[in-house]
C-alpha positions in Angstrom: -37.6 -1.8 4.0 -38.0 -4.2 1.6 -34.4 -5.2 0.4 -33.3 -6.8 -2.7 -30.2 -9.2 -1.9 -28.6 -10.6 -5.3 -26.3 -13.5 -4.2 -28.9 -14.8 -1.8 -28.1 -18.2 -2.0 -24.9 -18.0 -1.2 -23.0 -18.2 1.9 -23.1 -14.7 2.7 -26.3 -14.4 0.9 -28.2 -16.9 3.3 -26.8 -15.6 6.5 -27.9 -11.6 5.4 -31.9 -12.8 4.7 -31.9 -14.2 7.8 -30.7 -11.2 9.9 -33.1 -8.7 7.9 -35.8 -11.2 8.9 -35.0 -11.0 12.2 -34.4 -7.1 11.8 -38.0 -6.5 10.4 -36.6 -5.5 6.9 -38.5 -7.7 3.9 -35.8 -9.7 2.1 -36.2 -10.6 -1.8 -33.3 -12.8 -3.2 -31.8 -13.0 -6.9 -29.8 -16.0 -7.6 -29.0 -17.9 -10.4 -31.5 -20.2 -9.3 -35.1 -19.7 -7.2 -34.4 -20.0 -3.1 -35.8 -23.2 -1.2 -39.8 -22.3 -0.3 -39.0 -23.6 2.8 -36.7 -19.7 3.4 -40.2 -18.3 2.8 -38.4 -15.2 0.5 -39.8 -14.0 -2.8 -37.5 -14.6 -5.3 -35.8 -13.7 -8.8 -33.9 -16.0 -10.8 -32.1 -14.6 -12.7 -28.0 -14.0 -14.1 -26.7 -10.8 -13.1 -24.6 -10.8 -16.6 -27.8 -10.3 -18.0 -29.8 -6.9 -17.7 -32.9 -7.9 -18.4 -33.2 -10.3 -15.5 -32.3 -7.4 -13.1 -34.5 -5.2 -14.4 -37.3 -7.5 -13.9 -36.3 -8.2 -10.3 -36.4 -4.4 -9.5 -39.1 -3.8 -11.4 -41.3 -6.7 -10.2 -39.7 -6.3 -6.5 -39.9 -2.9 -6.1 -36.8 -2.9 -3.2 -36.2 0.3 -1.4 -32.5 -0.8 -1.0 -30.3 -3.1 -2.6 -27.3 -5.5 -1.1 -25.1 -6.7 -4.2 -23.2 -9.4 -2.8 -23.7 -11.6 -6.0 -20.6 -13.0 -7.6 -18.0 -15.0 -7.6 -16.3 -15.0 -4.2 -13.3 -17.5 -4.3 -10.2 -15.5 -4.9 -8.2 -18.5 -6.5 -10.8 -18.2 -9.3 -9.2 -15.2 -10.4 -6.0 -16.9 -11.8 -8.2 -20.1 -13.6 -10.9 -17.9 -15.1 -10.1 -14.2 -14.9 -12.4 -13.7 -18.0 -15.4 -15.1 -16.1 -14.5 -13.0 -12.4 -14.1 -9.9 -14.1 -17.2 -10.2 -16.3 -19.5 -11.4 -12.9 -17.6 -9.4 -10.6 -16.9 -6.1 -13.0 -19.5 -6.6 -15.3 -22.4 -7.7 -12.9 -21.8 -4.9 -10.3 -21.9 -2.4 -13.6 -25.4 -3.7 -14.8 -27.1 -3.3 -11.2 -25.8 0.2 -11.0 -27.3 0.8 -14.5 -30.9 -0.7 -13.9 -31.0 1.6 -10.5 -29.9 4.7 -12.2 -32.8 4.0 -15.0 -35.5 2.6 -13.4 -35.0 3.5 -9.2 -32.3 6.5 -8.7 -33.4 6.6 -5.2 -32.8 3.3 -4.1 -30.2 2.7 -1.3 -27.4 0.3 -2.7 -24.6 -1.3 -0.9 -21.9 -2.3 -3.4 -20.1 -5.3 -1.5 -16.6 -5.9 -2.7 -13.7 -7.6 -0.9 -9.9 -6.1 1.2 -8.7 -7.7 -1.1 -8.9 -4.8 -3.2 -5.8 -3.0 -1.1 -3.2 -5.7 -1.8 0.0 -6.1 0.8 0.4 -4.2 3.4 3.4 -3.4 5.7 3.4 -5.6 9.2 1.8 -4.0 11.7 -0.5 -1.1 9.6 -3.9 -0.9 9.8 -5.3 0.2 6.4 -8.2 2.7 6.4 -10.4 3.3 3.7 -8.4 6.0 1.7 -5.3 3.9 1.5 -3.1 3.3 -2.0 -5.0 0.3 -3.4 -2.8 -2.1 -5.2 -4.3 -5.4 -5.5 -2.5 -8.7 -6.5 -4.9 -11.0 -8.1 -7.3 -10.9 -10.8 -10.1 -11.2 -8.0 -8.8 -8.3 -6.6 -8.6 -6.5 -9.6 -11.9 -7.0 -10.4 -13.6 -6.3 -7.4 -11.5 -2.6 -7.0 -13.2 -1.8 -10.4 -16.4 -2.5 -9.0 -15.8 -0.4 -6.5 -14.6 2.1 -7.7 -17.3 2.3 -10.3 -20.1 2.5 -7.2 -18.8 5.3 -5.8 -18.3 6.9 -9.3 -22.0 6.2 -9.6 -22.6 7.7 -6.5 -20.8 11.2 -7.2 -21.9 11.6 -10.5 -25.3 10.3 -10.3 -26.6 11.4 -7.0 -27.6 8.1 -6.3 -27.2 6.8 -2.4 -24.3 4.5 -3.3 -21.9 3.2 -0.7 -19.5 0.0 -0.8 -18.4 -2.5 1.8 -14.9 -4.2 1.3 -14.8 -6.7 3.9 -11.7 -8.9 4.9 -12.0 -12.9 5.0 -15.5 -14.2 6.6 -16.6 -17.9 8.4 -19.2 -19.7 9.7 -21.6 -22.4 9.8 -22.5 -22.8 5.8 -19.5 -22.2 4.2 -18.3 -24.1 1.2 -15.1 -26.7 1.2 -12.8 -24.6 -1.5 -12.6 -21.8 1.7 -10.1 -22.9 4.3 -11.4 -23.6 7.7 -14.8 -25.3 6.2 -12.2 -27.7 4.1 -10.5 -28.0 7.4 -14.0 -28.8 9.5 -14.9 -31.3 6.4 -11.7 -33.5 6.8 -12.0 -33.4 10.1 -15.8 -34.3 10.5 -15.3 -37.1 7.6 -12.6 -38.4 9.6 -14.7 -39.1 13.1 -17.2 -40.4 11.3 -14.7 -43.0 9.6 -15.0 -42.2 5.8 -11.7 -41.1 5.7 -8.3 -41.8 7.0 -7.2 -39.4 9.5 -4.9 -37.7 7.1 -5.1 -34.0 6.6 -4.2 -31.9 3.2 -3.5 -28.7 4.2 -1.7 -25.4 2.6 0.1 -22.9 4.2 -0.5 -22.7 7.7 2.0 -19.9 8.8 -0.8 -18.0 6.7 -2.0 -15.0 9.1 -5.7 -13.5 8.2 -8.4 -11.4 9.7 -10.9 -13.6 9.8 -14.9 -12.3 11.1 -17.6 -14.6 11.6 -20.0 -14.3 8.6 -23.0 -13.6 11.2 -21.2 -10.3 12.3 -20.6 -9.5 8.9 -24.2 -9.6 7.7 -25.0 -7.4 10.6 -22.7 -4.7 9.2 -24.2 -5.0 5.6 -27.3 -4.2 7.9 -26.2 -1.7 9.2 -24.6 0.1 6.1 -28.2 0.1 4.0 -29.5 1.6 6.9 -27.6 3.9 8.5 -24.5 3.9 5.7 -23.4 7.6 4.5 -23.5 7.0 0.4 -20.6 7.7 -1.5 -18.3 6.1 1.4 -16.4 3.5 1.6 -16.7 1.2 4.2 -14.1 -2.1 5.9 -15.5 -4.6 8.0 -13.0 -6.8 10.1 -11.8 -7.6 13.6 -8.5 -5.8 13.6 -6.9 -8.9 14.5 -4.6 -11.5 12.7 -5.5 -15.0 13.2 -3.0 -17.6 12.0 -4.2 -20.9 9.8 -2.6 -23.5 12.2 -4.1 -22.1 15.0 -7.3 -22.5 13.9 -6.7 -26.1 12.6 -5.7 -26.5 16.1 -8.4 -25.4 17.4 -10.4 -27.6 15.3 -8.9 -30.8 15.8 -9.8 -30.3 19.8 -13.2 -30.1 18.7 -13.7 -32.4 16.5 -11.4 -34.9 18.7 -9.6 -36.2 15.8 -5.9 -36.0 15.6 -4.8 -36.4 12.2 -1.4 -35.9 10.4 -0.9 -33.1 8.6 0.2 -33.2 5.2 0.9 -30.0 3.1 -0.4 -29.6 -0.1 1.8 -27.3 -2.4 -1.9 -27.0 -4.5 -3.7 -25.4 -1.8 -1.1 -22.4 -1.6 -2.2 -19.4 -2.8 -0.4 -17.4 -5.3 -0.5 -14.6 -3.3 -1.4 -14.7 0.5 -0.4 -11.9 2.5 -1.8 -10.8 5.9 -4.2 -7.6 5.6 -5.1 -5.3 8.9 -7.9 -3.3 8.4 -8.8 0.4 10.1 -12.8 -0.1 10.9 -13.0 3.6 12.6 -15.4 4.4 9.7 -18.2 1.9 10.0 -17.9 1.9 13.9 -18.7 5.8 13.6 -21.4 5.7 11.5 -23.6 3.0 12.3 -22.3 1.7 15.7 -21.5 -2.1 14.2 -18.9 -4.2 16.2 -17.7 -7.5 15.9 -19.1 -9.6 18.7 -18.9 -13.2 18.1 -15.7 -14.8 19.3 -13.5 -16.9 17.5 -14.3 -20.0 19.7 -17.6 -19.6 18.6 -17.0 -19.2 15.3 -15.4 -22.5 15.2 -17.4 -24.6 17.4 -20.4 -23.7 15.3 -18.5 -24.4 11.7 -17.2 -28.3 13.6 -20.9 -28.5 14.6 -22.1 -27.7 11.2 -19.9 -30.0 9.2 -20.2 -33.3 11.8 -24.4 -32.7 11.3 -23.6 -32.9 7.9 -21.6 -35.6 7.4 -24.1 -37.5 9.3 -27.1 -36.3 7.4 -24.8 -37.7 4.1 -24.5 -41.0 5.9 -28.0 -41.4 7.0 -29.7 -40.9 3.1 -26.6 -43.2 1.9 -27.6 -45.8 3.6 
């Protein structure tokens, strides 16, 4: 299939053209700005707050499915700019859906929106996809109305619709405002002796499900090809992983052994844990988590240590 993937520069973004690649699916990327040649993907700039540019894409592109994943993905975001998140988040999500019902009713579109979307839940419950939704951020908030308005689309329109709401995702790539790539940074700046061997951390008694983003691009994957439209769909582990133990992990990698400082800044205004029922997805298109936290972490140490040392080779 040849698969349009709007947020393809991003973290997620970069991880998912790679695995349709691999997959024998024909990626196209929007973005705010053109992909690197060097990714070999045809691409469309283009804003998704503005209509036009997703028209052209679709048009231009011809896709026979979609992967929105575009937007803005850091929750904290929410609180400084909640006019911004909810008019890329709301607003963008509202103007694919729109160009697809006009101009390709029959494409297969994957709506990607966050767990965030379900807000706390009790200790110990796993939340399946028909829960009570109450979100706590503006992030959240936003993204639920996305949602929300997918499957709308997908009832009243005919059109094959589905969304993913995925918990907390890592890997090799990921930017420094997301916790365990801030972690890997400090860490990998302070073996390489740019930096004392001080860490700034937030709340480490902070318990997440946390998936490696390469799993998590499978399941996107998976969904546009196999995905029932009008459903639903989480994508976790299962499994709570608390933020010290990670560090900790970390550290051993990186063989640093800094001291910790806590930073009142990087709490979140709301951080509670989130367990996620993945019966659905498992059911429908086979996907599984398969890549082990160690992993995980070893590969996002050994990303952030090639790159500090890439920085220090063109300073020089």
């Amino acid at each position: 299939m040849r698969i349009l993937v709007t947020g393809a520069r991003g973290f997620a973004g970069r991880h998912l053209l790679s695995d349709l690649s691999a997959a024998g699916h024909t990626p196209l990327g929007f973005d705010l700005q053109p992909l690197p040649q060097t990714l070999q993907v045809e691409s469309f700039p283009g804003d998704l707050r503005n209509p036009e540019d997703i028209a052209k894409a679709v048009r231009d592109g011809r896709p026979d499915a979609c992967i929105h994943l575009g937007g803005i993905a850091f929750v904290p975001m929410g609180w400084t700019h909640p006019d911004l998140v909810l008019s890329v988040n709301l607003g963008g999500t509202i103007n694919i859906l729109e160009t697809l019902r006009q101009q390709a009713p029959a494409t297969r579109l994957l709506v990607v929106t966050s767990a965030e979307v379900y807000g706390h839940a009790e200790q110990g419950s796993a939340i399946d996809e028909d829960a009570e939704m109450h979100p706590s951020t503006i992030y959240a908030v936003a993204k639920l109305a996305a949602d929300l308005t997918a499957l709308l689309y997908a009832r009243k329109h005919g059109m094959p619709v589905m969304t993913a709401r995925p918990g907390n995702h890592m890997g090799p790539g990921q930017a420094t405002p997301f916790v365990t790539a801030s972690f890997a940074q400090q860490l990998a700046e302070m073996r390489a002796g740019r930096q004392p061997a001080v860490l700034r951390v937030g709340n480490l008694d902070s318990e997440r499900d946390f998936t490696d983003v390469r799993d998590t691009v499978r399941a996107y994957r998976l969904l546009i090809e196999r995905g029932v439209p009008g459903r639903a769909y989480n994508i976790a582990t299962s499994a709570r992983v608390r933020i010290g133990g990670m560090l900790n992990q970390l550290c051993a990698r990186s063989g640093v052994n800094p001291r910790i400082e806590v930073d009142p800044a990087r709490f979140r205004p709301t951080d509670r844990p989130t367990l996620l029922d993945t019966g659905r997805i498992r059911a429908d298109t086979g996907w599984t988590p398969e890549i082990p936290l160690s992993r995980t972490l070893a590969d996002i140490m050994e990303d952030w240590n090639a790159r500090v040392l890439r920085d220090q080779q063109t300073s020089q």
